[in-house]
gemmi code that builds the backbone of each chain (N, CA, C; Angstrom):
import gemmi

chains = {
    "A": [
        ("UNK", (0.371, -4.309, -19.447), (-0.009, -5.035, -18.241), (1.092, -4.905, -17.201)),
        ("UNK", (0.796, -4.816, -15.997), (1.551, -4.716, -14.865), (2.320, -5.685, -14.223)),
        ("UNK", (3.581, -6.142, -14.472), (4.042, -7.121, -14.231), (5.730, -7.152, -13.502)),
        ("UNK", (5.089, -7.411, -11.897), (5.767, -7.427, -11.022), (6.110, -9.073, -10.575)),
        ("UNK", (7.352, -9.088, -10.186), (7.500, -10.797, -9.624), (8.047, -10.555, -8.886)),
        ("UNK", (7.930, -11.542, -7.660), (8.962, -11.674, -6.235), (9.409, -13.334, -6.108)),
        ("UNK", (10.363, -13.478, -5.685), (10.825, -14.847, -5.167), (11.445, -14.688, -4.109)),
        ("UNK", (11.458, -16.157, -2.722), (10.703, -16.607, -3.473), (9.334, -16.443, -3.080)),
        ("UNK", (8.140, -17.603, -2.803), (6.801, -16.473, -2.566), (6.767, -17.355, -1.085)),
        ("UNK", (7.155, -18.222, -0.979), (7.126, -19.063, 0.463), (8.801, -19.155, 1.217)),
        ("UNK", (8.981, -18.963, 2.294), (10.709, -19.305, 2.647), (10.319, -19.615, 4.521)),
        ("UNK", (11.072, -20.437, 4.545), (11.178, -21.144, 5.886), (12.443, -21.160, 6.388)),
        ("UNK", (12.946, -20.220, 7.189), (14.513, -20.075, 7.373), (14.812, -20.477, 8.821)),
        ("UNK", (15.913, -21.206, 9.191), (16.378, -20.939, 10.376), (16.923, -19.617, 11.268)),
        ("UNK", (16.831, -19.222, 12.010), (17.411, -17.924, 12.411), (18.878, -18.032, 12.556)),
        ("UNK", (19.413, -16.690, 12.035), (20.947, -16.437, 11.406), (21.210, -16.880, 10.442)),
        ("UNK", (20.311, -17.384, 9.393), (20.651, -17.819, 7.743), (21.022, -15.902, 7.355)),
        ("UNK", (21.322, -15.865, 6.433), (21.200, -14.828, 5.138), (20.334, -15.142, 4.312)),
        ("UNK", (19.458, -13.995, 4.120), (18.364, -14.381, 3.067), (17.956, -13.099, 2.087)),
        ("UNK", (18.067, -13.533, 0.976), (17.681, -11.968, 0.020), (16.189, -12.567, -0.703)),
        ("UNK", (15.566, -11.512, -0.780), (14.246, -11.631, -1.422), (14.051, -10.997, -2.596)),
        ("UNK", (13.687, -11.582, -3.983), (14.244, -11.410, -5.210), (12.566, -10.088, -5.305)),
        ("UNK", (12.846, -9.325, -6.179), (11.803, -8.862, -6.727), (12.015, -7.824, -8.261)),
        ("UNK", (11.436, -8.278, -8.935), (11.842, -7.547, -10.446), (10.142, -7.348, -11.215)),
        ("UNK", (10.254, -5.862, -12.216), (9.759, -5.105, -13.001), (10.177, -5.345, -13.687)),
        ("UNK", (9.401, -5.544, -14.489), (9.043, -5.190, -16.127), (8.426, -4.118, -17.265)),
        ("UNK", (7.893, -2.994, -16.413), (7.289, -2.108, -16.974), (8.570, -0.385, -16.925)),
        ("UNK", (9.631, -0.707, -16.470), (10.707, 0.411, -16.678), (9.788, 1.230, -15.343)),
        ("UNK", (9.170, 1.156, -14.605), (9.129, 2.163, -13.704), (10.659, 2.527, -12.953)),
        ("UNK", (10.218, 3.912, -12.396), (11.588, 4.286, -11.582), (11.575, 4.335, -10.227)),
        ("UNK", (10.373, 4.364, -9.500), (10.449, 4.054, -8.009), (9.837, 2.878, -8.180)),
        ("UNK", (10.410, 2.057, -6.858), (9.867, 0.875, -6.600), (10.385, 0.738, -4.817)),
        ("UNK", (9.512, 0.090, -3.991), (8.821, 0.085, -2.670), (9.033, -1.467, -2.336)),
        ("UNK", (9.578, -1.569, -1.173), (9.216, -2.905, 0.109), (8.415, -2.302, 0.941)),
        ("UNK", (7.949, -3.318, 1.186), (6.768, -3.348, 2.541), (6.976, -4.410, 3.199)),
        ("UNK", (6.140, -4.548, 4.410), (6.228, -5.519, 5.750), (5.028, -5.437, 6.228)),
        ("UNK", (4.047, -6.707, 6.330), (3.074, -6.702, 6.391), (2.546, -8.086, 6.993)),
        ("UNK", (1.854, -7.783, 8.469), (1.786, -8.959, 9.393), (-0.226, -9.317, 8.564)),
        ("UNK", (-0.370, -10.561, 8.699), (-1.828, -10.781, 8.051), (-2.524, -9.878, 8.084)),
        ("UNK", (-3.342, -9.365, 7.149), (-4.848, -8.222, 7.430), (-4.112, -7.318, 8.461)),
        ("UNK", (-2.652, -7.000, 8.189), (-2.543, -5.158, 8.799), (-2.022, -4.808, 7.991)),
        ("UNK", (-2.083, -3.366, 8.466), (-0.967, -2.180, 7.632), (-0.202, -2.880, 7.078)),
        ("UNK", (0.099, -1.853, 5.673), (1.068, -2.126, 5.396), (1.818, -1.100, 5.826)),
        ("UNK", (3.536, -1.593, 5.933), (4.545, -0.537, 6.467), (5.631, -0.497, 5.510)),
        ("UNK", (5.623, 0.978, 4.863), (7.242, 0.573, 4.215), (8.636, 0.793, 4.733)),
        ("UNK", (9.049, -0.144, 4.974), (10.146, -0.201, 4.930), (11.622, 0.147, 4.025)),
        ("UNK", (11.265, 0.067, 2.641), (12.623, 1.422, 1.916), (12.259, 1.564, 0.236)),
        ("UNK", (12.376, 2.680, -0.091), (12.148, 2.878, -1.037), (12.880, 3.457, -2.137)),
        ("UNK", (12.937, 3.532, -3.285), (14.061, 3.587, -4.409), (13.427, 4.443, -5.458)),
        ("UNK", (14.309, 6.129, -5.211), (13.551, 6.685, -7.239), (13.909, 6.466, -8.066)),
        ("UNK", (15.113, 5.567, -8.385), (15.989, 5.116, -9.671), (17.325, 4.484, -8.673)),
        ("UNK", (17.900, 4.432, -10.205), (19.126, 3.209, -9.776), (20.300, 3.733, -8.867)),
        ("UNK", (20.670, 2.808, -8.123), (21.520, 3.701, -7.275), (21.191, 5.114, -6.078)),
        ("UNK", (19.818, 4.981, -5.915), (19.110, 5.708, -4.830), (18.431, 4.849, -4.113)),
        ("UNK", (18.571, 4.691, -2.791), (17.513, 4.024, -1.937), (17.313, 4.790, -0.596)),
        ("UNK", (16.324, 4.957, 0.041), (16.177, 5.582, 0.884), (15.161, 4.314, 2.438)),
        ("UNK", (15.362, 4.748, 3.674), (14.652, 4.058, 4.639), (13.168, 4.045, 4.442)),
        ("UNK", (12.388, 3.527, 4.871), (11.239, 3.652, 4.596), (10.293, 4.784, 6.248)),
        ("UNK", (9.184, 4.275, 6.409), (8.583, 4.772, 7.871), (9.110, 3.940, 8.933)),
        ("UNK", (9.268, 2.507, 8.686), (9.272, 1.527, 9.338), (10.573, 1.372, 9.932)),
        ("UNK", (11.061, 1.156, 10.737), (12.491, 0.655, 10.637), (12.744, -0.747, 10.430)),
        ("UNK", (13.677, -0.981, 9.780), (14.121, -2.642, 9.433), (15.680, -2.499, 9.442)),
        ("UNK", (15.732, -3.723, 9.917), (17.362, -4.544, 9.928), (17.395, -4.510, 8.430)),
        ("UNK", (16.936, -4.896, 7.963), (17.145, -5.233, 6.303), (17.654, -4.229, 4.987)),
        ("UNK", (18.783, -4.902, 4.406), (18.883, -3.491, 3.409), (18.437, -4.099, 2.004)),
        ("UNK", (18.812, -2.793, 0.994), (18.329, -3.068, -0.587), (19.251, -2.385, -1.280)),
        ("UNK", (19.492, -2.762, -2.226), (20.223, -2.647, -4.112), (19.361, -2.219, -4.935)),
        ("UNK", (19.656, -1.534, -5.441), (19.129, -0.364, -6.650), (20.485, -0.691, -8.075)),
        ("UNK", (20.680, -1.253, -8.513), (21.703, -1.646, -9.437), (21.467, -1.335, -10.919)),
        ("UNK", (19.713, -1.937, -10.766), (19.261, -1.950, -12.399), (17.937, -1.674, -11.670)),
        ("UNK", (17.274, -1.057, -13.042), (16.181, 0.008, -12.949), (14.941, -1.512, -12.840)),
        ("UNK", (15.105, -2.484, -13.289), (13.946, -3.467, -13.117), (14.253, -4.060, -11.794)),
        ("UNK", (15.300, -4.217, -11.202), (15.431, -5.075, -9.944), (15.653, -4.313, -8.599)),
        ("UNK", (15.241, -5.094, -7.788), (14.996, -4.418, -6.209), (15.198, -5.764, -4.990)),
        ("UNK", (16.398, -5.937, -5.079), (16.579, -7.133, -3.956), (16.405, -6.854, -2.669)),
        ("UNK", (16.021, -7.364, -1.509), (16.437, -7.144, -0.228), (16.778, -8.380, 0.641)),
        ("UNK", (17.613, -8.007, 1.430), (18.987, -8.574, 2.311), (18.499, -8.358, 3.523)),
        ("UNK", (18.627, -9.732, 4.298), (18.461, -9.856, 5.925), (19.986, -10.662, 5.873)),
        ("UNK", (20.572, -10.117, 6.452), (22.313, -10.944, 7.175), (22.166, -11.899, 8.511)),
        ("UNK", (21.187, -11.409, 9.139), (21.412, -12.532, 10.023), (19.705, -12.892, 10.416)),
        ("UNK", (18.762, -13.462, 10.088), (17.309, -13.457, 9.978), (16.935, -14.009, 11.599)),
        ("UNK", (15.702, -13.317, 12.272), (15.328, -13.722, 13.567), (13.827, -14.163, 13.648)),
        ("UNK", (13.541, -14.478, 14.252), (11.873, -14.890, 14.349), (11.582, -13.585, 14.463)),
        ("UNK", (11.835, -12.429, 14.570), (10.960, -11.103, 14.882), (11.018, -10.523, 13.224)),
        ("UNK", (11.573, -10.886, 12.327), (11.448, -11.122, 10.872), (10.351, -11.804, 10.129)),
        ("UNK", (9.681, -12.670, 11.203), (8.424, -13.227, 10.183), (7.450, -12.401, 9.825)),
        ("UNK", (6.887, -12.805, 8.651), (5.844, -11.030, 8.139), (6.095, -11.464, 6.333)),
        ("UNK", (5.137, -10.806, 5.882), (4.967, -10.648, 4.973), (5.569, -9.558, 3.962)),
        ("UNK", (6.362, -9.742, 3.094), (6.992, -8.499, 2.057), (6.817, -8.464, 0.941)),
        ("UNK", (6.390, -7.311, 1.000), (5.804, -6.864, -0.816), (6.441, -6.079, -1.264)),
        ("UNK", (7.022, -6.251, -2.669), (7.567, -4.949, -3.385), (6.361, -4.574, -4.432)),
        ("UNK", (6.573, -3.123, -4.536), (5.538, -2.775, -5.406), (6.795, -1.659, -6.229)),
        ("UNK", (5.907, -1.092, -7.258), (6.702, -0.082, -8.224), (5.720, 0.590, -8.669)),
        ("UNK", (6.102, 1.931, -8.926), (5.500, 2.656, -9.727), (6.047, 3.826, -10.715)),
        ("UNK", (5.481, 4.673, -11.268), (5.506, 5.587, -12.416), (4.812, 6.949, -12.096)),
        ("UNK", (5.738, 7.687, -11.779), (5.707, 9.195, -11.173), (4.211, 8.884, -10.211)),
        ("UNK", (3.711, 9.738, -10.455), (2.118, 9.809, -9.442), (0.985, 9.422, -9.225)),
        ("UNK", (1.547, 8.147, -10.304), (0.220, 7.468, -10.211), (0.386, 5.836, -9.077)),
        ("UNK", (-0.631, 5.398, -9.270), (-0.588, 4.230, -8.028), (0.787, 3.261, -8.165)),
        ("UNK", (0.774, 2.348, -6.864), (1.936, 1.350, -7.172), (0.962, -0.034, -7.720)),
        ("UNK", (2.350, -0.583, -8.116), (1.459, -2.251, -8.415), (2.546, -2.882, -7.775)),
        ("UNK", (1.365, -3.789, -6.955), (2.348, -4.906, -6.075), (2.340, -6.133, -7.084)),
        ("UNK", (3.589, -6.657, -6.034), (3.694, -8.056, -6.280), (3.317, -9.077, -5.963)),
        ("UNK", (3.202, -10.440, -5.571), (2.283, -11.379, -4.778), (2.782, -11.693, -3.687)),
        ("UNK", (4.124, -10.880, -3.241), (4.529, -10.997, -1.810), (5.438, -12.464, -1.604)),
        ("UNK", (6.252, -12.482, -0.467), (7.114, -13.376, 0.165), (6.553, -13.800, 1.473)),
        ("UNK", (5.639, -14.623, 2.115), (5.879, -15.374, 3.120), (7.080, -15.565, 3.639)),
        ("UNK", (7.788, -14.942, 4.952), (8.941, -15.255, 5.532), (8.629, -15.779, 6.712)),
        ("UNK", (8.743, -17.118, 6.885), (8.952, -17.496, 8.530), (10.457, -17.631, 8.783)),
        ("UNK", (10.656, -17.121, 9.622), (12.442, -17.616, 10.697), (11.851, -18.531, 11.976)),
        ("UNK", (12.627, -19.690, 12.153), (12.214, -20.360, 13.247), (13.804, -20.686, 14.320)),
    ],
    "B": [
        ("UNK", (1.484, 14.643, 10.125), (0.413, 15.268, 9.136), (-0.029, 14.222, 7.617)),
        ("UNK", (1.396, 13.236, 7.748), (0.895, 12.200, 6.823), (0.135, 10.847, 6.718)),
        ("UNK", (-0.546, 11.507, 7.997), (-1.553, 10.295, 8.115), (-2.928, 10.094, 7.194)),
        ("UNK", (-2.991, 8.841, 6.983), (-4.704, 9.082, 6.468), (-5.138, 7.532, 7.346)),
        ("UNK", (-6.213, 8.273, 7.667), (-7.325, 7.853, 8.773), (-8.545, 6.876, 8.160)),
        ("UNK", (-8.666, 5.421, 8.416), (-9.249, 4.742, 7.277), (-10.259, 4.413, 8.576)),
        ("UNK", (-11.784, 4.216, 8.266), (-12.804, 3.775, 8.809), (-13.720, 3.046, 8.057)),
        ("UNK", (-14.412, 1.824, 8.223), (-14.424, 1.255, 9.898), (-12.852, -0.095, 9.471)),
        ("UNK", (-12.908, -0.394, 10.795), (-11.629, -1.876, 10.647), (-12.590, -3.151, 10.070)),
        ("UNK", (-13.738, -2.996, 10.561), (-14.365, -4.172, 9.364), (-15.831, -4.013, 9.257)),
        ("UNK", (-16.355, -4.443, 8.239), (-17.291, -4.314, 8.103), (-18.344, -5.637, 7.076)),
        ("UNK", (-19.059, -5.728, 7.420), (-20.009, -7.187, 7.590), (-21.178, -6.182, 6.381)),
        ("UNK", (-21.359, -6.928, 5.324), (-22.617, -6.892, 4.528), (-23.545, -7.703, 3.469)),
        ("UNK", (-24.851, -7.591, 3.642), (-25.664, -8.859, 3.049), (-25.412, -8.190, 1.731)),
        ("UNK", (-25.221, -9.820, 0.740), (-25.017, -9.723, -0.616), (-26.007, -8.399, -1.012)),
        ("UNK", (-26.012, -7.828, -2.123), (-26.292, -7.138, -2.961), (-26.707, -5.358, -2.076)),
        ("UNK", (-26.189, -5.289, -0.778), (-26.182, -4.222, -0.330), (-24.997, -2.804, -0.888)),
        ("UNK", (-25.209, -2.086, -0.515), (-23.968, -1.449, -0.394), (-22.742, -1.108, 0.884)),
        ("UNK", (-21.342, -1.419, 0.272), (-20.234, -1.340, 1.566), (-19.812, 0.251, 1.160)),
        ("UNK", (-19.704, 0.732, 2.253), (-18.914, 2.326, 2.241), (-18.182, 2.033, 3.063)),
        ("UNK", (-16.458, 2.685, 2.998), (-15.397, 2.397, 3.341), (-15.203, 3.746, 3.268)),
        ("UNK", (-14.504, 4.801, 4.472), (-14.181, 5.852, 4.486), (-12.807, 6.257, 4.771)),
        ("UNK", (-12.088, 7.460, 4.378), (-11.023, 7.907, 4.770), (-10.996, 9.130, 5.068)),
        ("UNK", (-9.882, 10.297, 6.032), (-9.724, 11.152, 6.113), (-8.061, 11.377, 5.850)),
        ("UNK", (-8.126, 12.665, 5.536), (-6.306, 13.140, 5.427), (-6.016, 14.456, 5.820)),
        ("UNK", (-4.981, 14.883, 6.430), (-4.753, 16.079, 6.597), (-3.813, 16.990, 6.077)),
        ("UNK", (-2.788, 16.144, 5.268), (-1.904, 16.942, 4.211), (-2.479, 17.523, 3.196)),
        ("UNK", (-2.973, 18.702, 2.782), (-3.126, 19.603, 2.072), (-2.550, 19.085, 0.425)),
        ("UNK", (-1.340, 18.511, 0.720), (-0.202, 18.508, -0.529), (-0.831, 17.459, -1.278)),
        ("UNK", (-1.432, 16.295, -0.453), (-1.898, 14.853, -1.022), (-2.699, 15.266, -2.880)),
        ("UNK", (-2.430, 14.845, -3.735), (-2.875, 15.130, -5.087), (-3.269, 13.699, -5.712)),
        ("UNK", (-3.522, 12.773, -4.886), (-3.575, 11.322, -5.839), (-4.408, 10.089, -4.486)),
        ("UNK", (-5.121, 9.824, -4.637), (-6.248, 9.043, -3.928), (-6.278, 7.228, -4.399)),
        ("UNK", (-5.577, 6.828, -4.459), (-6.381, 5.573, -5.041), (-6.780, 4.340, -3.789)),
        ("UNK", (-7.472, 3.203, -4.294), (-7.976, 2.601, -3.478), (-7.500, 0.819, -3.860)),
        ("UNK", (-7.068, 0.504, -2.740), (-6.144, -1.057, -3.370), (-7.035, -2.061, -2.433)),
        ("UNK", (-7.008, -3.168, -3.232), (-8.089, -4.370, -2.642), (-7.047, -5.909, -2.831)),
        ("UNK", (-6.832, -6.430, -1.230), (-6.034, -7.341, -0.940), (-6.598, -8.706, -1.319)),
        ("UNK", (-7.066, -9.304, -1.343), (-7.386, -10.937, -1.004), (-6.388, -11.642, -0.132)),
        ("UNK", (-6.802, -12.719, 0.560), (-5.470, -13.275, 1.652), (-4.638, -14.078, 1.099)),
        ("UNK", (-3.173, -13.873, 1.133), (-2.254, -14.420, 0.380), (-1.651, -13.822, -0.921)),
        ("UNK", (-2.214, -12.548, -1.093), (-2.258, -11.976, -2.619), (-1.830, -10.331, -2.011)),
        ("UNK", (-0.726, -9.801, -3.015), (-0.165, -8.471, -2.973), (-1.490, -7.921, -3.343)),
        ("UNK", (-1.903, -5.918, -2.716), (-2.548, -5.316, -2.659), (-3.123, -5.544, -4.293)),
        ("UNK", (-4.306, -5.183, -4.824), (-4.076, -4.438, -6.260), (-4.585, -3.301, -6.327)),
        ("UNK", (-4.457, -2.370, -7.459), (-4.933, -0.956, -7.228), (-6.359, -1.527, -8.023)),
        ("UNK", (-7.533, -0.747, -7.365), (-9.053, -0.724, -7.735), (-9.686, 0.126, -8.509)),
        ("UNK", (-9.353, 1.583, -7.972), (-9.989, 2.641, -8.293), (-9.184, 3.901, -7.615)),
        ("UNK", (-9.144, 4.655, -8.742), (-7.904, 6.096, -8.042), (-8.572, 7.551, -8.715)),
        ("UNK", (-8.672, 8.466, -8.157), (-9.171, 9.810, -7.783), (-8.063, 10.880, -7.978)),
        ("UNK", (-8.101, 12.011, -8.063), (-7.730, 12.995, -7.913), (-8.096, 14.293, -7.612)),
        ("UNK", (-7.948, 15.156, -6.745), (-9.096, 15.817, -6.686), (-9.433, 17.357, -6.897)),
        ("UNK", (-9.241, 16.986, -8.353), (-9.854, 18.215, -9.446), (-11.312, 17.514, -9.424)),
        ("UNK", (-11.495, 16.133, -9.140), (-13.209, 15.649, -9.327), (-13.819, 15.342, -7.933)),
        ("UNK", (-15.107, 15.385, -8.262), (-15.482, 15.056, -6.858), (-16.080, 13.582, -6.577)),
        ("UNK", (-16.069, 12.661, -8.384), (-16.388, 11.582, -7.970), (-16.027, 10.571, -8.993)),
        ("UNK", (-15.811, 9.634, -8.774), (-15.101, 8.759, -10.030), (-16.398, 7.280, -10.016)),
        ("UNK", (-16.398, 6.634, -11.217), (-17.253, 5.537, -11.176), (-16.751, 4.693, -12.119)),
        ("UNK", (-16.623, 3.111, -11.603), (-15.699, 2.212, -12.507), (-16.807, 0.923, -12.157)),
        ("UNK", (-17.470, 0.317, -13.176), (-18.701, -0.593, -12.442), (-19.387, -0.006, -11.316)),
        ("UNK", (-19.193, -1.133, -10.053), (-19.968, -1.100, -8.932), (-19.369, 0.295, -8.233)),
        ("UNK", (-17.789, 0.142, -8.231), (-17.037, 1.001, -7.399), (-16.810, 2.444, -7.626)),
        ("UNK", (-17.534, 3.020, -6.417), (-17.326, 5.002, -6.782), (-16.737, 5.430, -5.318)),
        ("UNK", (-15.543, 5.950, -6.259), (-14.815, 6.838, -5.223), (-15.462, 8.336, -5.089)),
        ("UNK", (-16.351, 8.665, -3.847), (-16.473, 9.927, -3.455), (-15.593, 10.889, -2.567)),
        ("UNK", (-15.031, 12.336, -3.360), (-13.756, 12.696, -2.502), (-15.192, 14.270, -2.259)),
        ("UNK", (-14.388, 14.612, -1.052), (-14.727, 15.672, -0.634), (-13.395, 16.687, -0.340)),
        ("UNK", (-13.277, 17.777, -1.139), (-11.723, 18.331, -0.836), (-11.868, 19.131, 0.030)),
        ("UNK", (-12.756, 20.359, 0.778), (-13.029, 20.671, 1.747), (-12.800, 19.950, 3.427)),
        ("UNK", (-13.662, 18.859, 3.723), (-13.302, 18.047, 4.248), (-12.491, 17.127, 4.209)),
        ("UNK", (-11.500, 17.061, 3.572), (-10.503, 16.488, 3.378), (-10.624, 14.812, 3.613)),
        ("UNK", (-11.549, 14.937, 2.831), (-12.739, 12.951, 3.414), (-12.445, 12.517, 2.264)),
        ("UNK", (-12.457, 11.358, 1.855), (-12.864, 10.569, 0.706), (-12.920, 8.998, 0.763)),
        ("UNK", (-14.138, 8.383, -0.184), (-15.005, 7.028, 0.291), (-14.795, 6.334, -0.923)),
        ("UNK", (-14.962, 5.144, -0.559), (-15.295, 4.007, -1.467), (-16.348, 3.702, -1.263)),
        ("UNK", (-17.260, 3.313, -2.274), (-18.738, 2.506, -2.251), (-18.520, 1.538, -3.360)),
        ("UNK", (-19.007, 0.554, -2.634), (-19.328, -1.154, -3.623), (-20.533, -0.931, -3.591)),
        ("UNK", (-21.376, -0.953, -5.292), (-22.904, -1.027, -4.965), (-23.182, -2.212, -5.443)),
        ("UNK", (-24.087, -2.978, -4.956), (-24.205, -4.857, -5.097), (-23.412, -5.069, -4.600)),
        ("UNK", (-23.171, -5.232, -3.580), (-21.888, -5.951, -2.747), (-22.354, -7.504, -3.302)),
        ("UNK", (-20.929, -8.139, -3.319), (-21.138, -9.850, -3.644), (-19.896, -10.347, -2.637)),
        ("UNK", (-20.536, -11.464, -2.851), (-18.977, -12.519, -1.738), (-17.641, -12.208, -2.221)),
        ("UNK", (-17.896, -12.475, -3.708), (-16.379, -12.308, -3.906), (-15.508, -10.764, -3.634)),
        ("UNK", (-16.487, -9.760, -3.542), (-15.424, -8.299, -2.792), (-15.303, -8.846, -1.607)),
        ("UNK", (-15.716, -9.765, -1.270), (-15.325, -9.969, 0.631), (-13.155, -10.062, 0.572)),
        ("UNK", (-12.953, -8.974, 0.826), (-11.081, -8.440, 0.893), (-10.682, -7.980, 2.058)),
        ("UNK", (-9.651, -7.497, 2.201), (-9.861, -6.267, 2.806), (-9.207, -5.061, 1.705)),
        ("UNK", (-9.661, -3.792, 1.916), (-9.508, -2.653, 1.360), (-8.645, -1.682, 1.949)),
        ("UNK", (-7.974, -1.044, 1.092), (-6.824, 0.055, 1.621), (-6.863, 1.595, 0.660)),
        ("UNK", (-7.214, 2.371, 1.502), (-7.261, 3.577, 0.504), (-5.809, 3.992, 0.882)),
        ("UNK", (-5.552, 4.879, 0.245), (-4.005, 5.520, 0.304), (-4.191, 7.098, -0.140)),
        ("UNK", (-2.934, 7.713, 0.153), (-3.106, 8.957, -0.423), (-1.411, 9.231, -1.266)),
        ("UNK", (-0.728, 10.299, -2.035), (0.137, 10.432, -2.691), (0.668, 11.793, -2.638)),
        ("UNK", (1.950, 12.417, -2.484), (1.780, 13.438, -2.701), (1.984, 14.694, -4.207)),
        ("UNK", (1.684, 15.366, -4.457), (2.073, 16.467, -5.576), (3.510, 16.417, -6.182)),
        ("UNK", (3.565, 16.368, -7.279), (4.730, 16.097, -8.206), (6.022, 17.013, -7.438)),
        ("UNK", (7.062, 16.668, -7.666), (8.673, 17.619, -6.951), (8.813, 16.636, -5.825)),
        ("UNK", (9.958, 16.425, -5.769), (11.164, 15.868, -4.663), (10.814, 14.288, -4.488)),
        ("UNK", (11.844, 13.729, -3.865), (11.754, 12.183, -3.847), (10.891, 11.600, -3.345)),
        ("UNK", (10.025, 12.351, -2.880), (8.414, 11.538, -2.484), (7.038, 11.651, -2.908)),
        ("UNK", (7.533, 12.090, -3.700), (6.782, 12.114, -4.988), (6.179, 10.343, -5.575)),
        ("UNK", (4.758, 10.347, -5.615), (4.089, 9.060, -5.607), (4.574, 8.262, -4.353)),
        ("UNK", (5.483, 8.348, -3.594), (5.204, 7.236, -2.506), (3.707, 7.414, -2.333)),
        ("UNK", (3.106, 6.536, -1.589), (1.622, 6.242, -1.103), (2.025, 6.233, 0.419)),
        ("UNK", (0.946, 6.959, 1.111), (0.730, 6.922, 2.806), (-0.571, 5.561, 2.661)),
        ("UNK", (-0.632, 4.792, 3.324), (-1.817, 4.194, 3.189), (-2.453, 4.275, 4.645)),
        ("UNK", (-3.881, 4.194, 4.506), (-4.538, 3.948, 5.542), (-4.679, 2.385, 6.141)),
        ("UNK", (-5.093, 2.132, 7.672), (-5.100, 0.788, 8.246), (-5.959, 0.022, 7.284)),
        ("UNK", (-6.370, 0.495, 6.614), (-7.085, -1.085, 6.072), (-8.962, -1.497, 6.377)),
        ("UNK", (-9.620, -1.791, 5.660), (-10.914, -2.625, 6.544), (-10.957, -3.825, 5.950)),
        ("UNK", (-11.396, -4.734, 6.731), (-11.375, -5.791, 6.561), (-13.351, -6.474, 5.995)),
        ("UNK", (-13.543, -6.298, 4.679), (-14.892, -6.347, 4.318), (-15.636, -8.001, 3.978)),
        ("UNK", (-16.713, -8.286, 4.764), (-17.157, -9.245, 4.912), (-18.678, -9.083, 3.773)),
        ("UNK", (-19.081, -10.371, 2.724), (-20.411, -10.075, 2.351), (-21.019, -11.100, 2.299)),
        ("UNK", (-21.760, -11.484, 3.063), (-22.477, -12.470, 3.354), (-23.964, -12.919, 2.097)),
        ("UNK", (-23.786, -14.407, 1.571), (-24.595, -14.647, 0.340), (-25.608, -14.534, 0.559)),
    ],
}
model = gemmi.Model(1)
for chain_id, residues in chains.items():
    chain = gemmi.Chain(chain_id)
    for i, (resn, *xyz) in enumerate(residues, 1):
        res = gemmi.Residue()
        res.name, res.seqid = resn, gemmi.SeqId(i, " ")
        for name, pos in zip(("N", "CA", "C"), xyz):
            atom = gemmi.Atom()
            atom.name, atom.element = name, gemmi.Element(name[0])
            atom.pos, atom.b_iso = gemmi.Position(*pos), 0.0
            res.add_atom(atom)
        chain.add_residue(res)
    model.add_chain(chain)
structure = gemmi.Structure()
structure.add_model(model)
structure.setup_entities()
């Protein structure tokens, strides 16, 4: 079974907090994916990882970076968070060529 | 060239009809098709995925029709019910070698309505 988690799944930040968004695998895949995703649109990725210690930008551009440390975890880092940060983020993962499996996503508002 | 082209943005249907959801692509390289179904508040999930050595896949209601010539390929819900009311995202993947390998291009999305 496919079992992805993110934390946390709701966050309400002031703008200029620091905020990392937890997301971890369980199935040993080796790429794993953020996305940014405003209600019912595209999704956009923003950066993606083929194993540990590789991360690459995504299509999207983002302020935000990510850690590749351990092959189940995929954090990402906003240093100084703005209202143009609110949006939705999903990490997903997958296993060479076949589909990704998401996670249930992070609600981020900055106010 | 890594676009894929998703049609229509929404689409409205009476229970037990059928919804067709279409895509186009123009990368040649694309080797992996699948089709992910959102609910609001809920990460994508994968539905139904293709490849296209076939020209048609069938899982219950849901058949992915690919056309490799036209470089087209569809989703059909047959019995549409309320509860597929999602929205839908086909995607495409490319051919095994180099670090982009399985990323997914996805298409915009439709947003599918089925009225009881």
């Amino acid at each position: 079974e496919a079992d992805i988690y993110q934390t946390p799944r709701y966050l309400v930040i002031g703008t200029g907090k620091k905020i990392t968004l937890e997301c971890s695998q369980t199935m040993g895949h080796d790429k794993m994916y953020w996305y940014q995703q405003d209600p019912g649109m595209e999704l956009h990725l923003i950066h993606y990882s083929y194993g540990v210690n590789s991360t690459e930008k995504g299509d999207l551009s983002s302020e935000s970076t990510v850690s590749r440390i351990r092959t189940e975890h995929f954090p990402l880092t906003l240093e100084s968070a703005r209202p143009s940060h609110t949006s939705q983020y999903l990490c997903a993962s997958s296993e060479g060529g076949t589909g990704e499996y998401f996670g249930p996503g992070t609600r981020l508002t900055v106010t | 060239q890594q676009q894929v082209k998703q049609s229509p943005q929404s689409l409205i249907v009476q229970k037990g009809g059928i919804s067709i959801i279409n895509c186009a692509y123009e990368n040649t390289a694309f080797d992996y098709f699948p089709w992910y179904q959102q609910f609001p508040g809920k990460g994508p999930a994968l539905l139904i995925a293709i490849r296209p050595d076939v020209s048609e896949k069938k899982e219950g209601r849901f058949t992915i029709s690919f056309n490799k010539s036209a470089k087209q390929f569809s989703l059909h819900i047959m019995d549409s019910q309320p509860g597929d009311s999602a929205t839908y995202f086909c995607a495409a993947s490319l051919k095994a070698g180099g670090t982009s390998y399985g990323k997914l291009t996805f298409g915009q999305g439709t947003i599918l309505t089925v009225h009881p």
